[in-house]
C-alpha positions in Angstrom: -165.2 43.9 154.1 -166.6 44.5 157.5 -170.0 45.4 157.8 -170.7 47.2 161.2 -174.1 48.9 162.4 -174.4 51.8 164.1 -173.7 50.9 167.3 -169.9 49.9 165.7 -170.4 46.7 166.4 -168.8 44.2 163.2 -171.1 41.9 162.3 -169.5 40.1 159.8 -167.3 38.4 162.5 -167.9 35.1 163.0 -168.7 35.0 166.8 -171.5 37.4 166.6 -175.0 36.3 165.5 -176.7 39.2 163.7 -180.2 37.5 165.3 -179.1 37.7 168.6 -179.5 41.6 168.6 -182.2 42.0 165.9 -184.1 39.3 164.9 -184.9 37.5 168.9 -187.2 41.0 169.8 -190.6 40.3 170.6 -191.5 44.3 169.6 -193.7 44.5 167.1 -192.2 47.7 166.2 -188.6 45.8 165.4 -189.0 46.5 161.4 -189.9 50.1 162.0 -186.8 50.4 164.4 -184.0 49.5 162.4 -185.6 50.4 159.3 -182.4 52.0 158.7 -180.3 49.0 159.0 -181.9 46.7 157.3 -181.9 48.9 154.2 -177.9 49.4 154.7 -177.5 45.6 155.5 -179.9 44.5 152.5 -177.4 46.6 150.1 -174.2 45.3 151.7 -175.4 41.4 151.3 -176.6 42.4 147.9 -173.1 43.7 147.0 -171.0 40.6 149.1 -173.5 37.5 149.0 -170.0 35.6 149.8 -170.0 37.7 153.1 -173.7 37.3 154.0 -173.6 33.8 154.1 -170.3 33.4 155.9 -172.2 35.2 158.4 -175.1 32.5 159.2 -173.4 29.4 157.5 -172.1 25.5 159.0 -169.1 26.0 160.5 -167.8 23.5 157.8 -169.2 25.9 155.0 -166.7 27.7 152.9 -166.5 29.3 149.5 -163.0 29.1 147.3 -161.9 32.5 145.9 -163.2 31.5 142.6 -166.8 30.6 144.3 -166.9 34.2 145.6 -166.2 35.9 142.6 -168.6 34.0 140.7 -171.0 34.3 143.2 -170.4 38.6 143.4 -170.6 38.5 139.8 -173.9 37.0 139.5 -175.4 39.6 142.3 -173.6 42.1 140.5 -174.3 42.1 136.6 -177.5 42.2 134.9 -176.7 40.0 131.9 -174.1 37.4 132.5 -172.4 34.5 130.7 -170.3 31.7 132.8 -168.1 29.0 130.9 -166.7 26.5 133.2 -165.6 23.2 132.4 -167.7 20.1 134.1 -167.3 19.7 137.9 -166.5 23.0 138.5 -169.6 23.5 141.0 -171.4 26.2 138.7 -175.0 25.2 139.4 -174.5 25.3 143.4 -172.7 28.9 143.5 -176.0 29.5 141.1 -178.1 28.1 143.6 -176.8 30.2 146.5 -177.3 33.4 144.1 -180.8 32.7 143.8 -181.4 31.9 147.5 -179.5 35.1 148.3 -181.3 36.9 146.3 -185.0 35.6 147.3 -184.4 36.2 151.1 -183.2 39.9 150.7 -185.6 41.1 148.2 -189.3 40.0 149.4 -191.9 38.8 146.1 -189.3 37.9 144.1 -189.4 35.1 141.3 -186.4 33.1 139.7 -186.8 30.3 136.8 -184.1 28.1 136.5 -184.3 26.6 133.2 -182.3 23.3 131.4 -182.4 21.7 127.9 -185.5 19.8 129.7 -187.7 20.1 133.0 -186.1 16.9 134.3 -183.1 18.2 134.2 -183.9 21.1 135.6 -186.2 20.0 138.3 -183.0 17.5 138.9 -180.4 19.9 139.4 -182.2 21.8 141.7 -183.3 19.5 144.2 -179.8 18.2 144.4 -178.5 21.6 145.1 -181.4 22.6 147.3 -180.1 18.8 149.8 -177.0 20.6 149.9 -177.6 23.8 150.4 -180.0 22.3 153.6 -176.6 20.4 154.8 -175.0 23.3 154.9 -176.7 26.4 155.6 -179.1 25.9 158.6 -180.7 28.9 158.6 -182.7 28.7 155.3 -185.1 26.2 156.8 -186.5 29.5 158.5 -186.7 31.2 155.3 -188.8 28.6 153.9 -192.9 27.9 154.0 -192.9 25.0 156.1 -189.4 24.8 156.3 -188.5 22.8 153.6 -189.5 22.4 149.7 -193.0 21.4 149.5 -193.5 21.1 145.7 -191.0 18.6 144.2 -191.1 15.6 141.7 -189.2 14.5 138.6 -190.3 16.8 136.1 -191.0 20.1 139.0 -189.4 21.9 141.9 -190.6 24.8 144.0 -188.9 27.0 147.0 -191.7 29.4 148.5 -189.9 31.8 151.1 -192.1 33.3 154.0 -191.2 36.8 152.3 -193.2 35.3 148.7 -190.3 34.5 146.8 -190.3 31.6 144.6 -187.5 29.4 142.8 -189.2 27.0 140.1 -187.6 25.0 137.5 -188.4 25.2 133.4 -187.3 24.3 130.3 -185.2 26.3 128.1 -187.6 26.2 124.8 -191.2 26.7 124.1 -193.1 25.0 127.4 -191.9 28.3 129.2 -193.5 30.7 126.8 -196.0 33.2 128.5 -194.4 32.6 132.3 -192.9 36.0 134.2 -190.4 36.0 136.7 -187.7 38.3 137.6 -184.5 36.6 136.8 -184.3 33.8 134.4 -180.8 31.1 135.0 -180.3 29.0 131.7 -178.1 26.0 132.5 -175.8 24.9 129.5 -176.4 28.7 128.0 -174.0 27.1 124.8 -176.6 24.7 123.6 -180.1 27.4 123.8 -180.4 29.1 120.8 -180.6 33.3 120.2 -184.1 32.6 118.3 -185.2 30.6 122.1 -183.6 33.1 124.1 -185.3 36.4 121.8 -188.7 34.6 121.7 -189.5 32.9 125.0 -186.4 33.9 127.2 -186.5 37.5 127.1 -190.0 38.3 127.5 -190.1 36.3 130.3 -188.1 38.9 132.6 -190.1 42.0 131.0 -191.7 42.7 133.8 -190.2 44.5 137.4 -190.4 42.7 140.9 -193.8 44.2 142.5 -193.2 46.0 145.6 -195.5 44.0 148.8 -196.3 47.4 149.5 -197.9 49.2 146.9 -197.7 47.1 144.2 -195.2 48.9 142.0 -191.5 48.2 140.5 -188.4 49.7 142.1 -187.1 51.9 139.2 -183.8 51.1 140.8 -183.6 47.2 140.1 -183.3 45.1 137.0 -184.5 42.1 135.3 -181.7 39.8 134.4 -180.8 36.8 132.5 -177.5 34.7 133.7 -176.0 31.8 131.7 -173.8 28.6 132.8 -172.5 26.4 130.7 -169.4 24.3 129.2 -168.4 25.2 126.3 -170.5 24.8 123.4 -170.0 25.2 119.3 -167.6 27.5 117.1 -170.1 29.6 114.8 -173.3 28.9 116.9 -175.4 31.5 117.4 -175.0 31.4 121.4 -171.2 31.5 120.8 -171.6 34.9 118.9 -173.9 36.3 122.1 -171.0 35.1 124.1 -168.4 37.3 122.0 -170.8 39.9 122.1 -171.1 39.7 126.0 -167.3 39.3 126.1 -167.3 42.8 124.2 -169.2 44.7 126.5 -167.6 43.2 129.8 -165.1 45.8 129.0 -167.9 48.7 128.0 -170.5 48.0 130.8 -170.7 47.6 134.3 -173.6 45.4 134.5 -172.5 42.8 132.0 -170.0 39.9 132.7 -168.4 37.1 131.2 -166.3 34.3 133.2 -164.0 31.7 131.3 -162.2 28.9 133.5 -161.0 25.5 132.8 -160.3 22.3 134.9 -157.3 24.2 136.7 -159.3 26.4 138.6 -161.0 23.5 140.6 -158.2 21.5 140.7 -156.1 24.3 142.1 -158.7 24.2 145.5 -159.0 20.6 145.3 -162.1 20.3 144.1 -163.8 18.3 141.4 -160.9 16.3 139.8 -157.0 15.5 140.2 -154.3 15.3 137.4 -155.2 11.1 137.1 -158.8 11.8 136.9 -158.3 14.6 133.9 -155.6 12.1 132.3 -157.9 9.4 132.7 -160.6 11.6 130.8 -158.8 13.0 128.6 -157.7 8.5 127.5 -161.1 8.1 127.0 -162.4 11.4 125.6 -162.2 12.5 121.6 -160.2 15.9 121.4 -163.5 17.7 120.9 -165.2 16.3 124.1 -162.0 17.0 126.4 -162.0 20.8 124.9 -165.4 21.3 125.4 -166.3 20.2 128.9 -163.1 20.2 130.3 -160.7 23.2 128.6 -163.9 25.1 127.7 -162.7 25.5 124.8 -165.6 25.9 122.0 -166.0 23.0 119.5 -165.6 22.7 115.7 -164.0 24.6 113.3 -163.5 28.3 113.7 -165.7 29.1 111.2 -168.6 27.1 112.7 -168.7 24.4 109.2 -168.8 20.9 109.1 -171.3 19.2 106.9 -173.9 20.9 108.2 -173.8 24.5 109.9 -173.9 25.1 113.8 -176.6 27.4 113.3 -178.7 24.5 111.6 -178.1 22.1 113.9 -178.9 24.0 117.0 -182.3 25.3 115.9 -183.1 21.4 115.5 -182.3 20.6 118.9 -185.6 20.3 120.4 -186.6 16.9 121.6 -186.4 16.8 125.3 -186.7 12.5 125.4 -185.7 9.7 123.9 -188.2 6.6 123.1 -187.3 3.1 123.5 -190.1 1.9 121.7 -193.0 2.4 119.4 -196.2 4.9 120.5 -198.2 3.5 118.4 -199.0 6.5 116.5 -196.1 6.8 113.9 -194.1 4.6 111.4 -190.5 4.5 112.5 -187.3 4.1 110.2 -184.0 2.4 111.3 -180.5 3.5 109.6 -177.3 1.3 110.4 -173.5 2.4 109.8 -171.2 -0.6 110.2 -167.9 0.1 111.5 -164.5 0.4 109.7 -160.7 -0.1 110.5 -158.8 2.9 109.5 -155.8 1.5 110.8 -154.5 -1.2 113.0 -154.6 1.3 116.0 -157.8 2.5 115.5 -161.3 1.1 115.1 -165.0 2.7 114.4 -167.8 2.0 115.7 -171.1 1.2 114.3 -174.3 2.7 114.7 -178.0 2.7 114.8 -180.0 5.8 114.5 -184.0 5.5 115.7 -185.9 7.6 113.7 -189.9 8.6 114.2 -191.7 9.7 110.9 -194.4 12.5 110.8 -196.2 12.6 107.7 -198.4 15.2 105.8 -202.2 14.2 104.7 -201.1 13.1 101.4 -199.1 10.4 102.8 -195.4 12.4 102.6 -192.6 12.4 104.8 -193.2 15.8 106.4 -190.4 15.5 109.3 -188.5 13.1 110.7 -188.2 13.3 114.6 -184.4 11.3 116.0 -186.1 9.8 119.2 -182.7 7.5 120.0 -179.2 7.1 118.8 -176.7 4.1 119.6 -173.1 3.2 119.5 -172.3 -0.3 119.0 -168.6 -1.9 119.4 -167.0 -2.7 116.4 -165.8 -5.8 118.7 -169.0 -7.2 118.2 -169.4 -10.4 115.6 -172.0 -9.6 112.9 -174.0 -12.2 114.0 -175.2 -10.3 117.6 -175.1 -7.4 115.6 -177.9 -8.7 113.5 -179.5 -9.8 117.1 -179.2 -6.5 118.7 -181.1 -5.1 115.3 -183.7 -7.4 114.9 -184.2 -7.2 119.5 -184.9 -3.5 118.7 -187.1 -4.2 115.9 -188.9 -5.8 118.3 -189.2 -2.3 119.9 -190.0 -0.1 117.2 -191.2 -2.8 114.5 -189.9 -0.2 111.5 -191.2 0.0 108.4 -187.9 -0.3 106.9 -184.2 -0.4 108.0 -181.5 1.3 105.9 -178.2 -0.9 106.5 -175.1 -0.1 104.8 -173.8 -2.6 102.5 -170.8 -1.2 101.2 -167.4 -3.3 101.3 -167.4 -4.9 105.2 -171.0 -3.8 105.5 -172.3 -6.7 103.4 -171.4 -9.1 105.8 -174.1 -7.7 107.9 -176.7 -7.6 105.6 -175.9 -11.5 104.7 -176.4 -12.1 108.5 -179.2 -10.0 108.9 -180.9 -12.1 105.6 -180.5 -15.3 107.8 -182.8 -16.3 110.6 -181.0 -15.1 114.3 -181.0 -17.2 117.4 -181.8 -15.6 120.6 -182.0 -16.8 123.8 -185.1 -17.8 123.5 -186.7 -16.7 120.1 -186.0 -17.3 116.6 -185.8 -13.9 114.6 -187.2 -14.2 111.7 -184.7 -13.5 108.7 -185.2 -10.1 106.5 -185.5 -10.0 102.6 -184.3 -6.9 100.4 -186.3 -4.1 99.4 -184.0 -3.2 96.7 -182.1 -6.5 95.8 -182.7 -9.9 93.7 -181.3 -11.7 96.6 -183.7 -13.9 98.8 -183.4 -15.4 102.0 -182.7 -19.3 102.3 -185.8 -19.4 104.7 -189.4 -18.9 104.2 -189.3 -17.5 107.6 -188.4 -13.9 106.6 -190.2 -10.5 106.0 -189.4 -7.5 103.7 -188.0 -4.6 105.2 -184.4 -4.4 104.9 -182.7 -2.0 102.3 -179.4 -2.9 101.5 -177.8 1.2 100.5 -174.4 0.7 98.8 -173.2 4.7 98.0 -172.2 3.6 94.6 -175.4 2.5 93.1 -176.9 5.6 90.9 -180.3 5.5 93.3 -177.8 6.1 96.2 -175.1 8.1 95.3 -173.3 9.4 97.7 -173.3 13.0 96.7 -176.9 12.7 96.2 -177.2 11.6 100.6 -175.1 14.2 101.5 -177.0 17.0 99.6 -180.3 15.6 100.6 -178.7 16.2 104.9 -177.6 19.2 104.7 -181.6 20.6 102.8 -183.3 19.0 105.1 -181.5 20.6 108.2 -181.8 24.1 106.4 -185.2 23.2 106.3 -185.7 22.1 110.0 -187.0 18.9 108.7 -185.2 16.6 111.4 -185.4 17.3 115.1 -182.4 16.4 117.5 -182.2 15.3 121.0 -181.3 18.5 123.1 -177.6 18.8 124.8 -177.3 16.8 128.2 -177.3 18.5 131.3 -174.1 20.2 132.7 -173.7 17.9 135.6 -171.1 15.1 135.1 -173.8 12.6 135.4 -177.0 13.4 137.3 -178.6 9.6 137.1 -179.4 7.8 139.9 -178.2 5.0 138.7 -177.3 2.7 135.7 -180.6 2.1 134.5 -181.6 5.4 135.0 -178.6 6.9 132.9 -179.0 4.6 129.9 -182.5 5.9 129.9 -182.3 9.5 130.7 -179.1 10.7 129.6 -177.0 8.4 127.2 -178.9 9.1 124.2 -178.4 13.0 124.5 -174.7 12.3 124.9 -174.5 10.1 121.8 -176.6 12.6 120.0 -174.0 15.2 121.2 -171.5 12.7 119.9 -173.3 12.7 116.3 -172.9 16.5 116.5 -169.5 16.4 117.3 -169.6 13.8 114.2 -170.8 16.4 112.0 -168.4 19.2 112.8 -165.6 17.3 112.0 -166.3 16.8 108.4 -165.3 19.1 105.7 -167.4 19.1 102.3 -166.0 19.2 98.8 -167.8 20.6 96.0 -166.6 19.4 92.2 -167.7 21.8 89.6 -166.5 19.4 87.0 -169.2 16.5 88.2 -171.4 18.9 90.3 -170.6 16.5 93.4 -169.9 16.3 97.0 -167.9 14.3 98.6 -167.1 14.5 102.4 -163.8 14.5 104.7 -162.8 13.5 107.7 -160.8 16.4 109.6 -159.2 14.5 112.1 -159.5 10.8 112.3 -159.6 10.9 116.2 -163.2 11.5 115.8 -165.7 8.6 114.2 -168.1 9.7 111.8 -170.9 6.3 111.9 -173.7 8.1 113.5 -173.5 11.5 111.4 -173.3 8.9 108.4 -176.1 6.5 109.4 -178.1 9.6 109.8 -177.5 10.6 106.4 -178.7 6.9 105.3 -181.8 7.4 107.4 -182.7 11.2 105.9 -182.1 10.0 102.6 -184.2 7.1 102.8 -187.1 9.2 104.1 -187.1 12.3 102.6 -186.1 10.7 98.8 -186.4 6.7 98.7 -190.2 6.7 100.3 -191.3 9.5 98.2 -190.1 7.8 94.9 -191.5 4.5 96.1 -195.1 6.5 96.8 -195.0 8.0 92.9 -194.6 4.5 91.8 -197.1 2.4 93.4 -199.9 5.3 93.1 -203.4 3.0 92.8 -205.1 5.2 89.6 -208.0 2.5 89.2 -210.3 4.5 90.7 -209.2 7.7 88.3 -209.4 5.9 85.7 -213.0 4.3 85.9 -214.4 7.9 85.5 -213.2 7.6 82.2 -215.1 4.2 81.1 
């Protein structure tokens, strides 16, 4: 669309400079002037963003058709819901929304919010280097001219006209805050309950007029969501359908689906090696997600625990790599399988932090850090890598599975392990009649074999899925929508590979189906495809079990009554 002023002239074409006439007047009276216009011109970049900045971007600067509807849509609808697989570019299009949006309406406020303020913070100040690069002009839109307030866990824009884009996280730390528009980044992985109790209330008041002091009756609040795709039967993926609904009801709602193909097609993001390469390395779940956006799971949102379950648990914004000194920790470890010649598990260690009540009880158990470890790794640095991050943690007690092949592990970790330059001591059983070879040892290892009548099998999986209804266990929170947004190795094994493998645990969890036996009253659990592993979800299991049913037995039994009883002498 060309947008001309009165004078005919079309200022959407790229050789004329909209400044050059308006904005280079020394008059004071220049606002009071062209009042006119710049009402008409605010309401045509409101309605083509696209076209506004094609107006005062780098020459190099161009949007794909796909960009520009996005982008419209986001101007356009109050409520909106955007499912793109990774690479797509969802977060900058978001980016040039909100700094559309916060130079044509003066006092206005915009929280972009992730599954933590890291990641947030991150994802802006990327985008914000960018948009720098390639539109020139917002340096005059900014206070100083560039961000002033910016660190790892914070980002702030301030525009001369008071508008403000700040960074937030998607869960309780932004309860009380106001703003006008609210941007959730991986919108799949925030609950309903987050978005009804701290989201929503956020936007519940207008933008104040500079003026007066008043809210246009005219303009609304809103609450946008990018995202990949998330989980079948979660309670964002309902809010999706629901959005999806009213797309075709209401104007000022959208919903946008696209996968890889839509990048690819403009040559951006990834080529048909790069998805093939992906898709080598990906399970079927993890390529459907982030790169089909295709939702996750079953279609009726089961596994061994429910979506809804699992979601509400996802709360912990970052992993621990050691002990804080405050709380006893608890290690669970799954030993890898063959299923067939082709195909190999992996094993896994799963980190957990216990909080207990004033009587001494396991009131929750926090899952600071999850691992995968090759299944081509000998026992013997197996038991190493344990006993390095016992170092670490120094837990009370680590669960190992003993069954079949995982006995060999437990014989190595009962022997004293060579490192490169330390001796590990050798553990002894907390539930066995075998001792070490070594005086060297100490007494924290319990060997769980499922087919022991203390450890039964049924018995662990009933005791997961209470303890999730229950919201006993809290999860690391889904990783950010970028690919990876590290700075480097270090900062990615740190930062971001324990919320993928705790995605990966999910992803575990989803793909088992439960059995019930009337006959024995039992559960057993199955694999639904055997592309996906199930160690972590499993080792969890061991590590919930241990906690929530082991320790509290083991506290009945060693209960000192002495002092009871001497009141009776």
């Amino acid at each position: 669309m060309a947008f001309k002023d009165k004078s005919k002239l079309t200022l959407s074409d790229g050789g004329i400079k909209i400044y050059e006439k308006y904005f280079e007047s020394k008059s004071n009276d220049i606002i009071q002037k062209y009042q006119d216009f710049f009402v008409e011109f605010r309401q045509w970049a409101y309605w083509y963003p696209d076209k506004f900045l094609d107006m005062f971007a780098d020459e190099n600067f161009e949007l794909d058709i796909d960009q520009r509807l996005t982008l419209r849509l986001l101007m356009r609808g109050q409520y909106s819901d955007f499912v793109q697989s990774r690479g797509t570019g969802k977060t900058f299009v978001v980016f040039l929304f909100m700094i559309i949006k916060a130079i044509i309406f003066p006092n206005y406020k915009v929280i972009f919010v992730a599954q933590t303020k890291e990641a947030s913070a991150r994802s802006l100040k990327n985008k914000y280097i960018e948009a720098m690069r390639m539109l020139p002009f917002l340096k005059y839109e900014l206070v100083g001219g560039k961000v002033k307030n910016a660190s790892k866990e914070y980002f702030e824009l301030n525009f001369l006209n008071g508008s403000q884009i700040v960074n937030g996280i998607a869960g309780e730390g932004q309860r009380g805050d106001r703003a006008n528009d609210v941007i959730i980044d991986e919108r799949m992985f925030v609950s309903t309950e987050v978005i009804n109790d701290v989201i929503i209330p956020i936007v519940s008041e207008g933008r104040k007029s500079l003026k007066n002091g008043k809210s246009g009756i005219h303009e609304f609040n809103c609450i946008k969501g990018i995202s990949s795709a998330g989980y079948y039967g979660s309670s964002a993926h309902q809010d999706y359908l629901k959005g999806y609904k009213l797309n075709a009801e209401k104007y000022d709602n959208f919903t946008l689906c696209t996968d890889y193909r839509v990048p690819m097609m403009f040559g951006r993001a990834f080529d048909k090696e790069q998805i093939k390469a992906r898709k080598d390395t990906s399970t079927k779940m993890e390529f459907d997600m982030n790169y089909l956006s295709d939702f996750g799971g079953s279609a009726d949102g089961t596994g061994l625990v429910p979506i809804q379950d699992i979601e509400l648990c996802r709360v912990l914004d970052k992993p621990e790599f050691r002990a804080d000194g405050k709380h006893d920790y608890i290690f669970a470890y799954d030993v890898a399988r063959n299923w067939n010649t082709n195909k190999t598990d992996d094993s896994a260690l799963i980190i957990g932090k216990l909080y207990r009540g004033a009587n001494g009880d396991v009131g929750k158990v926090q899952i600071v850090n999850v691992m995968t470890i090759s299944a081509n790794m000998k026992f013997e640095k197996q038991a190493l890598l344990i006993k390095q991050m016992d170092e670490l943690f120094n837990p009370v007690v680590i669960v190992a599975d003993s069954n079949v092949i995982g006995f060999g592990l437990t014989e190595f970790l009962m022997k004293e392990t060579n490192g490169d330059d330390t001796i590990y001591p050798a553990y002894n059983t907390l539930n066995t009649p075998e001792k070490p070879d070594t005086e060297n040892y100490i007494t924290k290892l319990y060997a769980l074999q499922s087919n022991r009548k203390e450890t039964k099998q049924s018995d662990i999986i009933k005791k997961a899925i209470d303890v999730f209804s229950k919201r006993r266990v809290e999860l690391l929170v889904a990783p950010n929508s970028s690919v990876v947004g590290a700075k480097d190795k270090g900062d990615f094994l740190t930062e971001e590979l324990p919320l993928y493998e705790t995605a990966g645990m999910i992803e575990e969890s989803l793909n088992l189906d439960v059995k019930y036996n009337e006959t024995t009253d039992t559960l057993t659990i199955k694999q639904r495809t055997r592309g996906i592993n199930k160690d972590k979800i499993v080792a969890l299991m061991y590590l919930l079990f241990y906690a929530f049913e082991i320790m509290k037995d083991d506290k009945d039994e060693n209960v000192d009554t002495r002092k009871y009883l001497r009141l009776f002498d």
